[in-house]
C-alpha positions as CSV (number, residue, x, y, z in Angstrom):
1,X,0.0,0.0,0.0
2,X,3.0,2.6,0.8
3,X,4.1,1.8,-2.6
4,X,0.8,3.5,-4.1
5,X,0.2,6.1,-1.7
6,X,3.6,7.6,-2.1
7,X,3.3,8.4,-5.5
8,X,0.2,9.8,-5.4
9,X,1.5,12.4,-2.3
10,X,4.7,13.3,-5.1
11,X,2.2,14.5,-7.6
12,X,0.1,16.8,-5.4
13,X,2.9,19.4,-5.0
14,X,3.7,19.1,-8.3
15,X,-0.2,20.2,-9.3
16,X,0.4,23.0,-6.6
17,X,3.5,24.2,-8.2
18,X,3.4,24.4,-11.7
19,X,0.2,26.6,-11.2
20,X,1.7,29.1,-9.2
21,X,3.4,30.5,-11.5
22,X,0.8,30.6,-14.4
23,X,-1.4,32.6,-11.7
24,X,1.4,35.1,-10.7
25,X,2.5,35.5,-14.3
26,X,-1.2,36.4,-15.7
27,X,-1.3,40.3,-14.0
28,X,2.3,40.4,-15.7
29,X,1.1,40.1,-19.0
30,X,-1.7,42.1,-18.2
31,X,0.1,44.8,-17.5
32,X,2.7,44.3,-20.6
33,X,-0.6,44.5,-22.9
34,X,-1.6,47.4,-21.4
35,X,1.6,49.3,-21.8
36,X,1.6,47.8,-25.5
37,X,-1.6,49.4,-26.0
38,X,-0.7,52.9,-24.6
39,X,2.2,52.9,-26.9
40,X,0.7,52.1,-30.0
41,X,-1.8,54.8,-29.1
42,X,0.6,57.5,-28.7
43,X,2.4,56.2,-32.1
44,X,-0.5,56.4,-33.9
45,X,-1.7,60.0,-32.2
46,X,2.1,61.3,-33.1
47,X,1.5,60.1,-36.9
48,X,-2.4,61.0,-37.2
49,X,-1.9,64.6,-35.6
50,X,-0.1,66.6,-38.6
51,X,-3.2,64.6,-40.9
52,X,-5.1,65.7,-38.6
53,X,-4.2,70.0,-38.5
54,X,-3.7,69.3,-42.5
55,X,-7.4,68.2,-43.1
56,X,-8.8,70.5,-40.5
57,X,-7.1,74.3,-41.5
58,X,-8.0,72.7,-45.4
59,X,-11.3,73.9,-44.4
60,X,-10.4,77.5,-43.4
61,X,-9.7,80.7,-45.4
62,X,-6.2,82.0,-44.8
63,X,-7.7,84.5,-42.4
64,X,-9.6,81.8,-40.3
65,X,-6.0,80.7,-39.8
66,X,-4.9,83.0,-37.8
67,X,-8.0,83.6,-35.6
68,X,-9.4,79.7,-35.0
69,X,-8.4,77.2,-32.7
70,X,-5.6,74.9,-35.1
71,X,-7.1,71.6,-34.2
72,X,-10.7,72.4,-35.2
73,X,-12.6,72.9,-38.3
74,X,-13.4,76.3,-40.0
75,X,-16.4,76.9,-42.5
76,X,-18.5,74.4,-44.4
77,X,-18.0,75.4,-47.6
78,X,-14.5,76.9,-47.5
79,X,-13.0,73.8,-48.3
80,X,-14.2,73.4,-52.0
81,X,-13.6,77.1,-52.0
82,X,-9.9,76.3,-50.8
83,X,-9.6,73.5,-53.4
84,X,-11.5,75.3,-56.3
85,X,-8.8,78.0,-55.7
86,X,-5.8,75.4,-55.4
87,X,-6.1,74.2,-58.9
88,X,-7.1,78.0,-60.5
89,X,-4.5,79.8,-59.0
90,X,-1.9,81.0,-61.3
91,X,-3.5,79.6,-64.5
92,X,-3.7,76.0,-63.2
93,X,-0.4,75.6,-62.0
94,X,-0.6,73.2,-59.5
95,X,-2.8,70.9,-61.5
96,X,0.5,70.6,-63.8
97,X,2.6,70.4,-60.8
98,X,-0.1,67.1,-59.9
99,X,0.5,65.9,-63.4
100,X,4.7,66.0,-63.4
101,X,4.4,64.3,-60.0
102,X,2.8,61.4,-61.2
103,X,5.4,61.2,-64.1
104,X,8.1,61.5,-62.5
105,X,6.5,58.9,-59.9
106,X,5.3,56.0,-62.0
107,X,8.4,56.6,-64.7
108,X,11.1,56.6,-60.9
109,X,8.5,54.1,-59.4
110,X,8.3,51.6,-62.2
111,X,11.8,52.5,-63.3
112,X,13.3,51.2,-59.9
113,X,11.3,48.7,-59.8
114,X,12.4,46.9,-62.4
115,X,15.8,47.8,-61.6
116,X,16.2,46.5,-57.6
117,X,13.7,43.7,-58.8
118,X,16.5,41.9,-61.5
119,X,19.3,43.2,-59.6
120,X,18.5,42.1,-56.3
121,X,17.5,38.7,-58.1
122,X,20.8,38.2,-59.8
123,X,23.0,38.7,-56.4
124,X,20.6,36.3,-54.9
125,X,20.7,33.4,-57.3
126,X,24.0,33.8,-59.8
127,X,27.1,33.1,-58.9
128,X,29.3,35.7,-60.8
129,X,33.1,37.5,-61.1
130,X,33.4,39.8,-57.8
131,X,29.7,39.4,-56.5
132,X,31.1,39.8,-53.3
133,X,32.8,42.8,-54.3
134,X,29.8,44.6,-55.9
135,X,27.5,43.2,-53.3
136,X,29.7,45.1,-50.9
137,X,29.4,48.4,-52.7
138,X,26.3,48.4,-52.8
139,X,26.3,48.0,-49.2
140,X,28.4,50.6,-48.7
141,X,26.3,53.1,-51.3
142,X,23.1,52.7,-48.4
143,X,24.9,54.6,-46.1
144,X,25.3,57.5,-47.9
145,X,22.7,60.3,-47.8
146,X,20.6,60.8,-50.7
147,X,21.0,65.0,-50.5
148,X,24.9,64.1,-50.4
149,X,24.7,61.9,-53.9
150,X,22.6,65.1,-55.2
151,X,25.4,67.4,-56.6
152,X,27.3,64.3,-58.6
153,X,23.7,63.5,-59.9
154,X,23.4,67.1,-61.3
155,X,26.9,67.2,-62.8
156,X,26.4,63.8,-64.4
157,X,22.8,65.1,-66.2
158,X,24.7,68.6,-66.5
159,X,27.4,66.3,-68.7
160,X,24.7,64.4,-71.0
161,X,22.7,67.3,-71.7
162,X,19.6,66.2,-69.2
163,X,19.1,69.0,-66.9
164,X,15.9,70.5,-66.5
165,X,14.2,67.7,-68.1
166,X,11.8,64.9,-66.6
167,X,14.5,62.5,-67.0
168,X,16.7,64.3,-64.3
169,X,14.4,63.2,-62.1
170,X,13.3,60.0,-63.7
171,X,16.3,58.4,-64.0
172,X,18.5,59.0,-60.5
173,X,14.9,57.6,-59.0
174,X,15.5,54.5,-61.1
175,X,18.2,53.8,-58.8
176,X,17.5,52.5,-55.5
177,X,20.5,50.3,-53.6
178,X,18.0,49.8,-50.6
179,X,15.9,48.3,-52.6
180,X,18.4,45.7,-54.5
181,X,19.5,44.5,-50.7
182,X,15.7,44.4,-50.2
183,X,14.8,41.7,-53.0
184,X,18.1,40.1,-52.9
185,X,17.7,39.1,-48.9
186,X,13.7,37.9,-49.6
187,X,14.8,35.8,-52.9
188,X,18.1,33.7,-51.0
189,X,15.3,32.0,-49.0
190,X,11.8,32.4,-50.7
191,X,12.7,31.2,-54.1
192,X,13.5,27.6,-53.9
193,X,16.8,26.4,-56.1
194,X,15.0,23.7,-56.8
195,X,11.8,25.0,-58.6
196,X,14.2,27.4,-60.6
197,X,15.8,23.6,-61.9
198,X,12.4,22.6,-62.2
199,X,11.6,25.6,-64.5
200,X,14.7,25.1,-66.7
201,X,14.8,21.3,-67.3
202,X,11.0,22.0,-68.6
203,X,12.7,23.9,-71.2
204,X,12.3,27.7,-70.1
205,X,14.7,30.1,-70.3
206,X,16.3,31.9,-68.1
207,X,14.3,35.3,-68.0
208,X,11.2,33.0,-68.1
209,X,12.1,31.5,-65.3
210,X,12.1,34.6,-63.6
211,X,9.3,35.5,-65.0
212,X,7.4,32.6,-64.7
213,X,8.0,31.4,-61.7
214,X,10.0,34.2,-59.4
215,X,8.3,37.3,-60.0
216,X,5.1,35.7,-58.0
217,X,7.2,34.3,-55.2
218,X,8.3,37.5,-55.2
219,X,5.5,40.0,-55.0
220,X,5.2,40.7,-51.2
221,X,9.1,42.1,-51.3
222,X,8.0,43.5,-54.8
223,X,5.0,45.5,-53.4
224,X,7.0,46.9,-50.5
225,X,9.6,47.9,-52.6
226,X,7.0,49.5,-55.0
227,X,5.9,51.5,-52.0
228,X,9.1,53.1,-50.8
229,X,9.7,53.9,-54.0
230,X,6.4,55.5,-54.9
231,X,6.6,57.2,-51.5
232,X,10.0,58.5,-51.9
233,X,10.1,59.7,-55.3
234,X,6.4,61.3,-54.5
235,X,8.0,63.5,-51.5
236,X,11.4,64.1,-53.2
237,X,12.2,67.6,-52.9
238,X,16.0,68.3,-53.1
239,X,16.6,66.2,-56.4
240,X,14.0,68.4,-58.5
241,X,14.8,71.7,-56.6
242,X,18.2,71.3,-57.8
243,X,17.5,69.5,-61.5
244,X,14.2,71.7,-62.8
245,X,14.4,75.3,-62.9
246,X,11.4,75.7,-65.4
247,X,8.3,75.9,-63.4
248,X,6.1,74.1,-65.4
249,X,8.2,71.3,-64.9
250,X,8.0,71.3,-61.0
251,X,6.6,68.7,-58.8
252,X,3.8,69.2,-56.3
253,X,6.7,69.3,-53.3
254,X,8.6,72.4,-55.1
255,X,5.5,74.2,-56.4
256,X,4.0,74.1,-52.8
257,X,7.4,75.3,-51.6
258,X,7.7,78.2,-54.5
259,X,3.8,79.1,-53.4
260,X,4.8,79.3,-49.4
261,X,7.9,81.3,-50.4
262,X,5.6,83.6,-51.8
263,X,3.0,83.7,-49.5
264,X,5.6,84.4,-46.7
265,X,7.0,87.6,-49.1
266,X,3.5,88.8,-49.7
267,X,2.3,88.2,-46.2
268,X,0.9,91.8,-46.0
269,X,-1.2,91.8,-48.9
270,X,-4.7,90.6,-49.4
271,X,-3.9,87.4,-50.5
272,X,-1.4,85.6,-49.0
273,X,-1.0,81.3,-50.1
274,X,-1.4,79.8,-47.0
275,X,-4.2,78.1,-47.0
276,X,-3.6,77.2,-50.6
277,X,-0.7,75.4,-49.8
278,X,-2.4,73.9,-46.7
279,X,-4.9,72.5,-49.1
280,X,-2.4,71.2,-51.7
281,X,-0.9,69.4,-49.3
282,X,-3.6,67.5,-48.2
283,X,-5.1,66.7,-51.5
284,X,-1.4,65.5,-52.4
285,X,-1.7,63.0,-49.4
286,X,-4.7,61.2,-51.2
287,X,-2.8,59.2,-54.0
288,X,-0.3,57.8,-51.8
289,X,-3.1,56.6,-49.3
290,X,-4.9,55.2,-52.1
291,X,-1.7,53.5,-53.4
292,X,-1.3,51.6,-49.9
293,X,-4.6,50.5,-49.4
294,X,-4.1,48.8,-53.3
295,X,-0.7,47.0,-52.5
296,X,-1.6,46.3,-49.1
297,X,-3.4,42.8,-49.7
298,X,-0.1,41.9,-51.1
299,X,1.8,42.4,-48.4
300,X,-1.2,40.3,-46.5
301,X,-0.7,37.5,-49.1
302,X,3.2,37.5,-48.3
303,X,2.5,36.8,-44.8
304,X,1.2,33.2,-45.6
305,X,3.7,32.5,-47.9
306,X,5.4,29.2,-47.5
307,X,2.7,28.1,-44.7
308,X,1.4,25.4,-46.9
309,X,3.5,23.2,-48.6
């Protein structure tokens, strides 16, 4: 009989101690989720707020700017009056400025796509003379600043005859070292060797291959790098200050700049550009947000990828 009661008194305690520290661990985590929570709530006020002032002064004449509270809304219909004004003032100039921005946006976008897509897949599945060595450069180019690469851009256009054309602000876009590391680090791992020997005993070539069969392995690192790219080349500012001097060539970041430069000289008169350039910069807001809501579901896709074999 001791032989069967003593086990049975061993594995009490050990009921009594393994739950002790699932109950004093639970307040714990409560109060990690709660800290979590208050974080991602002050991240997302920090981000939200200048959306925030943007869309609520769009609704305000330049006036109401100066006399309103700056985190509350001004007249009903002073916004389409704001917005009707944005894209009439000075002949239309800023509906020009939208148009070069998309240019020089899907041309860069697209352009650098393509680019960082079959660069990035080359490092990652060829083995060639000094990969290494270029692989390293490249490296080495991503801790540069962009503003400090500006100047040899603008002699190198200067030298081919390019300056104050779109493609001085196409073309250095195209060219994104970021996004080569990007493409090359997602394809070492998520396109298999072997379905790439698959592919090529069946006959197909090698850009087939790649187009065939990695590009859709590839579209979650493709989407994000379409993004960045978008983004930045949307929001560039130095690089077509220093390439365009022609107005009509400007993008929506310069022209807004070349309007609030003016507004700040004329800041006397009857009417100054504030609001206008409030306004333009909140209606130049509304393609990128479009953009990410369309490429997000990729990036949903990608999480998945590789869970079912």
């Amino acid at each position: 009989m001791s032989a069967v009661v003593t086990p049975s008194r061993t594995r009490r305690p050990a009921a009594v101690t393994s739950g002790a520290p699932r109950a004093s661990g639970a307040p714990s985590r409560g109060r990690n989720v709660v800290v979590l929570y208050a974080v991602m709530a002050l991240m997302i006020v920090y981000y939200l707020l200048p959306v925030w002032w943007l869309a609520v002064n769009a609704t305000k004449s330049n006036a109401d700017l100066y006399t309103s509270s700056a985190l509350w809304f001004g007249g009903q219909n002073v916004l389409v009056d704001n917005v009707v004004a944005t894209f009439t003032e000075d002949g239309g100039a800023f509906a020009r400025w939208l148009l070069n921005t998309v240019l020089y946006t899907v041309g860069g976008g697209i352009g650098s796509l393509v680019v960082s897509a079959l660069a990035g897949y080359g490092f990652a599945k060829y083995d060639f003379p000094g990969k290494r060595l270029v692989f390293a450069g490249l490296l080495g180019v991503m801790m540069i600043p962009l503003t400090a690469l500006v100047i040899p851009q603008y002699l190198l256009m200067s030298t081919v005859g390019l300056v104050n054309t779109p493609w001085a602000v196409i073309i250095p876009s195209m060219l994104n070292p970021f996004a080569v590391y990007l493409i090359r680090v997602f394809a070492q791992d998520a396109v298999p060797d072997e379905l790439l020997e698959a592919a090529r005993l069946d006959g197909a070539s090698e850009l087939r291959a790649f187009r065939s069969v990695a590009l859709h392995i590839l579209r979650p690192a493709l989407a994000t790098v379409l993004v960045f790219s978008l983004v930045g080349v949307w929001n560039n500012y130095f690089l077509p200050l220093l390439m365009l001097s022609d107005s009509r060539l400007y993008p929506i970041t310069v022209g807004l700049a070349d309007w609030y430069a003016r507004a700040e000289a004329t800041a006397g008169a009857s009417t100054p550009l504030f609001n206008l350039v409030i306004t333009g910069s909140l209606i130049a807001l509304v393609p990128l947000v479009v953009a990410f809501l369309a490429l997000q579901r990729h990036w949903v896709g990608g999480l998945t990828l590789g869970s079912v074999r």
